[in-house]
C-alpha atoms as an extended CHARMM CRD file, in Angstrom:
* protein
*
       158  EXT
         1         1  UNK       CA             63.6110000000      -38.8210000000      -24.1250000000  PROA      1               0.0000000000
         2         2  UNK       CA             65.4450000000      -36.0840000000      -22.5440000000  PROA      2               0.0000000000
         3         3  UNK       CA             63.2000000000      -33.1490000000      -20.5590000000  PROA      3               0.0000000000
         4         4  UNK       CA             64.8180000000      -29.8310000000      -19.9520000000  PROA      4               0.0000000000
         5         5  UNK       CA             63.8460000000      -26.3690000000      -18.0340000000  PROA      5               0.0000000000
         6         6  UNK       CA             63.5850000000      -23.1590000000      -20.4230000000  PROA      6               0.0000000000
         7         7  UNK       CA             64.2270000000      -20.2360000000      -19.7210000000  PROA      7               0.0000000000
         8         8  UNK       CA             60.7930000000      -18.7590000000      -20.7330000000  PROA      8               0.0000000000
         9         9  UNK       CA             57.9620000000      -19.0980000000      -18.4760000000  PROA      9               0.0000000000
        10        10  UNK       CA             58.9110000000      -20.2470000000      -14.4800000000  PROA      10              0.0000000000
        11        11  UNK       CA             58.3520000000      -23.5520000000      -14.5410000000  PROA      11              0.0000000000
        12        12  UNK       CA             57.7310000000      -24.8510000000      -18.5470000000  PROA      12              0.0000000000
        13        13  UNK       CA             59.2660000000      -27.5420000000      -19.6990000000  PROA      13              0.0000000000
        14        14  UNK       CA             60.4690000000      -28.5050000000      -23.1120000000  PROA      14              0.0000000000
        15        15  UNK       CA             60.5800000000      -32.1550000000      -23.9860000000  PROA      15              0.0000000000
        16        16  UNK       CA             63.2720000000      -32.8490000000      -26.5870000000  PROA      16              0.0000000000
        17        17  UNK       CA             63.2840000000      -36.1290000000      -28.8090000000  PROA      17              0.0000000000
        18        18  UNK       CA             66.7390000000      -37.6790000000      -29.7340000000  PROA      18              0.0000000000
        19        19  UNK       CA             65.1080000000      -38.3150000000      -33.1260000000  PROA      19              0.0000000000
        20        20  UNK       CA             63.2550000000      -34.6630000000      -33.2960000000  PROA      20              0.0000000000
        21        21  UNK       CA             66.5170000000      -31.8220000000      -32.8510000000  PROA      21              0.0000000000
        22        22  UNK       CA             63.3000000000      -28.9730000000      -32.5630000000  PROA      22              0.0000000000
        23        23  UNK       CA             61.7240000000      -28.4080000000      -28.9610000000  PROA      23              0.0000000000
        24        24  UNK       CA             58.0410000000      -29.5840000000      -29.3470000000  PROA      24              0.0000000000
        25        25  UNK       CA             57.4180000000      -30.2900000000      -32.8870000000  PROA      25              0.0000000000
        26        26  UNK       CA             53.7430000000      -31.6350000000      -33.5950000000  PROA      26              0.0000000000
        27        27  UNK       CA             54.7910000000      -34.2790000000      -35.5140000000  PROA      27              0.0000000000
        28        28  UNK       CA             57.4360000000      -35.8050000000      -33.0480000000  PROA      28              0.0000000000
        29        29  UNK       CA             54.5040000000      -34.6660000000      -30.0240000000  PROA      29              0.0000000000
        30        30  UNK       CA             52.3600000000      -37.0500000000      -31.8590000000  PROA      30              0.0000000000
        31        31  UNK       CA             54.7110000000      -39.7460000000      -32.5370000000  PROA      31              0.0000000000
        32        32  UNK       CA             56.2660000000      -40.1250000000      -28.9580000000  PROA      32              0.0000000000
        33        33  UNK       CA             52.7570000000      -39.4710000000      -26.9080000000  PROA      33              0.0000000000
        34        34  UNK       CA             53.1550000000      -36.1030000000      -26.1240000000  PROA      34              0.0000000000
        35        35  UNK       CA             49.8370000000      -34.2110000000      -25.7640000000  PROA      35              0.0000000000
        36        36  UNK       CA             50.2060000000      -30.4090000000      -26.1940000000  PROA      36              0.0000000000
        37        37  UNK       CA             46.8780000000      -28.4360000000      -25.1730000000  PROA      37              0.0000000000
        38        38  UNK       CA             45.9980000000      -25.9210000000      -27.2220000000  PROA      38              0.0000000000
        39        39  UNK       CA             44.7620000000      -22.6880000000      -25.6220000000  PROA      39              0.0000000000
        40        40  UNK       CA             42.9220000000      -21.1560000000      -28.5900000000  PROA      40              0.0000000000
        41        41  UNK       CA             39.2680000000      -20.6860000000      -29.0160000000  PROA      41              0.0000000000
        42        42  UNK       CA             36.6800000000      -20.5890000000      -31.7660000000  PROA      42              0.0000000000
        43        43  UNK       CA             37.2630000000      -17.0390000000      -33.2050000000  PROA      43              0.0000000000
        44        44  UNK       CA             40.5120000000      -15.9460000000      -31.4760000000  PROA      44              0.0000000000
        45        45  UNK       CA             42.0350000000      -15.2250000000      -34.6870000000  PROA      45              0.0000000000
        46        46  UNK       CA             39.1950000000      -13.2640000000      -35.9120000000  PROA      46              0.0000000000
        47        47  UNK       CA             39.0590000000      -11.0040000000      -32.4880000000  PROA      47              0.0000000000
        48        48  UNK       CA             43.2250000000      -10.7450000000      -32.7350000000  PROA      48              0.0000000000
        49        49  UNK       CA             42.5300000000       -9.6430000000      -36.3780000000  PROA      49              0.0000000000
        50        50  UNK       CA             39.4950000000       -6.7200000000      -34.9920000000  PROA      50              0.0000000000
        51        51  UNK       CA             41.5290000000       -5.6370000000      -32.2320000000  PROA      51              0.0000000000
        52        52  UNK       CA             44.7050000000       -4.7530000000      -34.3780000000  PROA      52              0.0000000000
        53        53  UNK       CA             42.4130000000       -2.8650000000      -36.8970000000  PROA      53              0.0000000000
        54        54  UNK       CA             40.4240000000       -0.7940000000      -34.1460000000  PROA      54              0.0000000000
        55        55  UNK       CA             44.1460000000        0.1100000000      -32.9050000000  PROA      55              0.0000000000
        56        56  UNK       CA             45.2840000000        1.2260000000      -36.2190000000  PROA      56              0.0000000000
        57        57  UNK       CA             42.4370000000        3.0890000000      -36.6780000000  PROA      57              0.0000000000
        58        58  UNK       CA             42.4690000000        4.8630000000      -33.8910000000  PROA      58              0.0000000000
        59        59  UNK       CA             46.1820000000        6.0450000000      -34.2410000000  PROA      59              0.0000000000
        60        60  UNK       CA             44.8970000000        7.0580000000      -37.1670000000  PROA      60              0.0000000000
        61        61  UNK       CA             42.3730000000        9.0890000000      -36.7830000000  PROA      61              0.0000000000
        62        62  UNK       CA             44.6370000000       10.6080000000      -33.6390000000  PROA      62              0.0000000000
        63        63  UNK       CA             47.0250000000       11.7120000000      -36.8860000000  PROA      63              0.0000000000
        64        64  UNK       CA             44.5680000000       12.8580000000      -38.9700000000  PROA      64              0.0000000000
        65        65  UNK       CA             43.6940000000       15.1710000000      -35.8580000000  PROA      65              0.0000000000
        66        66  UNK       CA             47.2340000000       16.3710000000      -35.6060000000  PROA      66              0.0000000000
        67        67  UNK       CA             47.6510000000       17.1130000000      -39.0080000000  PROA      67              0.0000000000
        68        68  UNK       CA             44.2670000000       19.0200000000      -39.4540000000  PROA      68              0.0000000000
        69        69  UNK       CA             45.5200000000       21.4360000000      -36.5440000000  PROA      69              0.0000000000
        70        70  UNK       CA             48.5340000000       21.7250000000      -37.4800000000  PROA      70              0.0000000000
        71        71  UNK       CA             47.7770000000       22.5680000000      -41.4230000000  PROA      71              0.0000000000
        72        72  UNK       CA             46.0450000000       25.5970000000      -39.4520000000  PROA      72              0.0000000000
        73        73  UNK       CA             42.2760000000       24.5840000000      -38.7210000000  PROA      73              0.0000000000
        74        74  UNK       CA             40.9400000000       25.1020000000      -35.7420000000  PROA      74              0.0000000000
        75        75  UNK       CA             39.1800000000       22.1310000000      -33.4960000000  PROA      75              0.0000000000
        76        76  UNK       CA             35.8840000000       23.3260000000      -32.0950000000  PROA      76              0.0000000000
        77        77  UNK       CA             34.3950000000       21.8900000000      -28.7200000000  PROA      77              0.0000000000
        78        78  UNK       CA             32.1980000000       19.2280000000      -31.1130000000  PROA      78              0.0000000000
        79        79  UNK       CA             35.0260000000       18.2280000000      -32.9160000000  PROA      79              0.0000000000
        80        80  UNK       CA             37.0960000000       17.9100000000      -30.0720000000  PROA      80              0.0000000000
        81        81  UNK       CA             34.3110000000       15.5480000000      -27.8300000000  PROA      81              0.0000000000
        82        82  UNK       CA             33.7290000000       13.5160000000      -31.0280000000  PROA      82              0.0000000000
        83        83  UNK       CA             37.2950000000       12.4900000000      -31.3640000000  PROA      83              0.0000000000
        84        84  UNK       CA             37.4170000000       12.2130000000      -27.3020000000  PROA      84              0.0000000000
        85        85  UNK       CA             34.4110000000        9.8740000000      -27.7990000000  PROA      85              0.0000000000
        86        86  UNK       CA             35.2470000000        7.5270000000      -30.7100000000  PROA      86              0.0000000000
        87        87  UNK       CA             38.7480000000        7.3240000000      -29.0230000000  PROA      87              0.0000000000
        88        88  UNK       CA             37.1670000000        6.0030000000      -26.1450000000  PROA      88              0.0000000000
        89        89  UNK       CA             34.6260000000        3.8470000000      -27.8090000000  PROA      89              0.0000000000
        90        90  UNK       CA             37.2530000000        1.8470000000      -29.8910000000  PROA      90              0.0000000000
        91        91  UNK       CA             39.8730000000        1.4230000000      -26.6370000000  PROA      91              0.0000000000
        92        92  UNK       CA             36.7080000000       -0.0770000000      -25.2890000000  PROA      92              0.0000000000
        93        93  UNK       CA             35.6330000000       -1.9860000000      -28.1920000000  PROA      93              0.0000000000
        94        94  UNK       CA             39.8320000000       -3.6080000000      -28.6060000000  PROA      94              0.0000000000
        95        95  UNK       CA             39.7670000000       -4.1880000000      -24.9610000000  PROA      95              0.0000000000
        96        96  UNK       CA             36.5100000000       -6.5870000000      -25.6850000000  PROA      96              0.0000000000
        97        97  UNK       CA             38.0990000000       -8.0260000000      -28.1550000000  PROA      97              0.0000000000
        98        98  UNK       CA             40.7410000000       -9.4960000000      -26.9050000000  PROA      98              0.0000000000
        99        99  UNK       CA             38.5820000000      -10.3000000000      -23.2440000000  PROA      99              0.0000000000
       100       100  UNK       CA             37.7190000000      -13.5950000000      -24.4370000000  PROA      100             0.0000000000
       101       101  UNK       CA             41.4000000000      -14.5550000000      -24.8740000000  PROA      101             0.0000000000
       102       102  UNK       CA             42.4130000000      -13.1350000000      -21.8690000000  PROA      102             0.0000000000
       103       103  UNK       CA             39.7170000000      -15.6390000000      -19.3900000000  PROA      103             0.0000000000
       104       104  UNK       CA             40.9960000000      -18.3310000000      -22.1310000000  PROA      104             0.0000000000
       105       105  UNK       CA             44.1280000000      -18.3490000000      -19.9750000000  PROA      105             0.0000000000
       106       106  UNK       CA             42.2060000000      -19.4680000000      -16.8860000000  PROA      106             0.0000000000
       107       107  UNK       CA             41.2180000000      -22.5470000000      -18.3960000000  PROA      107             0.0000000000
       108       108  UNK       CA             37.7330000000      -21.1740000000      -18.1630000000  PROA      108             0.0000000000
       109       109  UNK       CA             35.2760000000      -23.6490000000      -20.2240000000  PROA      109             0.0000000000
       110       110  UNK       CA             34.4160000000      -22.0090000000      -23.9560000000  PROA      110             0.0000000000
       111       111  UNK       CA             30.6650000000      -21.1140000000      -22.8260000000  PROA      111             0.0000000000
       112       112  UNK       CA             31.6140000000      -19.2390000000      -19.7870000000  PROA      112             0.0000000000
       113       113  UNK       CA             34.4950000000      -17.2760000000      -21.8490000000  PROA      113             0.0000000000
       114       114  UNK       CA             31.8540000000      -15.9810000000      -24.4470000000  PROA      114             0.0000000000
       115       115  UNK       CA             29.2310000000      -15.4790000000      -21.5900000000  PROA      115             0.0000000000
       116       116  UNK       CA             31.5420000000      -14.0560000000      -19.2660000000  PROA      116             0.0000000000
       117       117  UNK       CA             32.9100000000      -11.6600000000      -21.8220000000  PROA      117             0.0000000000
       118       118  UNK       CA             30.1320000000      -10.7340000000      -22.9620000000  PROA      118             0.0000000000
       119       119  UNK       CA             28.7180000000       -9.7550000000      -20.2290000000  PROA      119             0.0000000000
       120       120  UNK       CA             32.2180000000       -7.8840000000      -19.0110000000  PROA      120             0.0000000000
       121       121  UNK       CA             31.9470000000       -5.8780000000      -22.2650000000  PROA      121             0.0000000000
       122       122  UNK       CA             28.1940000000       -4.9930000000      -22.5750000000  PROA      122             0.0000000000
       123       123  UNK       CA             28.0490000000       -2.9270000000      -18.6100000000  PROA      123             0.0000000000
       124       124  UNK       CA             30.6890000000       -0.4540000000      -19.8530000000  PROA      124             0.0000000000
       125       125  UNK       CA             29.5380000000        0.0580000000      -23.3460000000  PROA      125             0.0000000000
       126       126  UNK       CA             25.6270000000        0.7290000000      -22.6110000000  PROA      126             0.0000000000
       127       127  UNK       CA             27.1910000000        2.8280000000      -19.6370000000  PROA      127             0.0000000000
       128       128  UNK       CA             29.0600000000        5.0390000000      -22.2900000000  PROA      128             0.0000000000
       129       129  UNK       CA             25.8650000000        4.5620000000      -25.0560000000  PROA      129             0.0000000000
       130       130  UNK       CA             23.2590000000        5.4710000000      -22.3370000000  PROA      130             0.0000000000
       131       131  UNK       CA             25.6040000000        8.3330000000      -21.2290000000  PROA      131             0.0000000000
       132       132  UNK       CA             26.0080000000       10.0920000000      -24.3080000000  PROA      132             0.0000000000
       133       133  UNK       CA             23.6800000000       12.7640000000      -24.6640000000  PROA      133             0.0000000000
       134       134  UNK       CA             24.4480000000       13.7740000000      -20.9340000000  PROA      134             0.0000000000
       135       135  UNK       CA             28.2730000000       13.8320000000      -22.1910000000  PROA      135             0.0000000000
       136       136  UNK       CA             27.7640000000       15.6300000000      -25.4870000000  PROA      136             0.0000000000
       137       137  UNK       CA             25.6430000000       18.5970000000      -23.9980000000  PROA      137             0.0000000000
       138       138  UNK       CA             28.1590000000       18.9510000000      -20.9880000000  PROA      138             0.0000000000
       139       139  UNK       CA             30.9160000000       18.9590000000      -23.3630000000  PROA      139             0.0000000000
       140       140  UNK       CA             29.3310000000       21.4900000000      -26.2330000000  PROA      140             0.0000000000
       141       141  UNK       CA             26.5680000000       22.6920000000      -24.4350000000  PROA      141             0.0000000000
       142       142  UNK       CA             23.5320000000       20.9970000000      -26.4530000000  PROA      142             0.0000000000
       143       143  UNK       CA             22.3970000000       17.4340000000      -26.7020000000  PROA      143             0.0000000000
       144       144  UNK       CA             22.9330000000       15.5330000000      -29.5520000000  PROA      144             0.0000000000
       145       145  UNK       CA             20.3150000000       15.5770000000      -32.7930000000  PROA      145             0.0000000000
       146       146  UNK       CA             17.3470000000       13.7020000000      -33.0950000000  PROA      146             0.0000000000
       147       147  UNK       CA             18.8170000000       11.3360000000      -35.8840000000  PROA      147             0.0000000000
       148       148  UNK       CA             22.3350000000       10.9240000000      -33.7500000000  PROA      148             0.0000000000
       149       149  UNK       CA             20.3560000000        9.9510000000      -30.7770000000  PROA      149             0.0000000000
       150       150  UNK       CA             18.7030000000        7.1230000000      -32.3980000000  PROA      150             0.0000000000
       151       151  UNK       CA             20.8730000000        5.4280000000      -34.2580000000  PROA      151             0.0000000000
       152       152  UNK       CA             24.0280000000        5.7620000000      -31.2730000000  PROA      152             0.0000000000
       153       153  UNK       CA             22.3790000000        5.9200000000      -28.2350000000  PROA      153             0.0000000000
       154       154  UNK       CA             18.6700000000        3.6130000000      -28.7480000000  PROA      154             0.0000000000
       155       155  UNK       CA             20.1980000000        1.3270000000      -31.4320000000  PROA      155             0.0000000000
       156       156  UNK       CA             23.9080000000        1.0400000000      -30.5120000000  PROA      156             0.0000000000
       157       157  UNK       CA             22.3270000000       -0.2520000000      -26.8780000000  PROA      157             0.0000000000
       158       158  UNK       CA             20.4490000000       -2.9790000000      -28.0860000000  PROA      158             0.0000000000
């Protein structure tokens, strides 16, 4: 078998077969006693799949923004915070999302990446939820209403 130095990542290697032409192919991994480790967790493909969604929707709701002033209608202070807000909340809620995949590349055991990351994504987001009303009535000058404050702020922190 014949080993050779790629030009990707300082220091990989890619093992080539003389009967497999294609750098690390399962099947010739498997049949020459290669072992590739596989750096995926339970769920990675469901977070990938959340975090591309919360992107798209928040370029999309920073269009729908655009176009709304610029068909002529004017953004008021509330309008204004809310977008600021649920901006914020789903740049925090993407960055969680892909947390667990970023302490999978410390070869951090499966428990301690959901533990970890959960714990990494719960101080900022009860810091924003518990924040809230203080941010709303600085913002637009009165707190948020009864019904808004109960279902964002008491149960969006448990």
């Amino acid at each position: 078998m014949r080993t050779r130095i790629s030009g990707g990542v300082a220091g990989e290697e890619r093992r080539f077969s003389p009967l497999c032409r294609l750098p690390t192919r399962r099947a010739c991994n498997y049949r020459h006693g290669i072992v590739e480790k596989n750096m995926e967790f339970k769920g990675a493909t469901l977070l990938y799949t959340l975090a591309g969604v919360m992107t798209t929707f928040a370029g999309f709701s920073a269009l729908l923004l655009t176009i709304r002033s610029a068909a002529g209608a004017r953004l008021s202070l509330l309008d204004r915070y809310l977008a600021r807000t649920v901006m914020t909340y789903i740049f925090v809620l993407t960055a969680a999302a892909l947390l667990p995949a970023l302490l999978a590349l410390y070869n951090i055991q499966e428990q301690w990446i959901w533990r970890g990351a959960g714990v990494l994504f719960a101080l900022p987001m009860l810091s924003l939820q518990v924040t809230y009303p203080l941010r709303r009535r600085k913002a637009v000058g009165k707190g948020p209403p009864a019904a808004i404050f109960a279902v964002l702020v008491v149960l969006g922190s448990v």
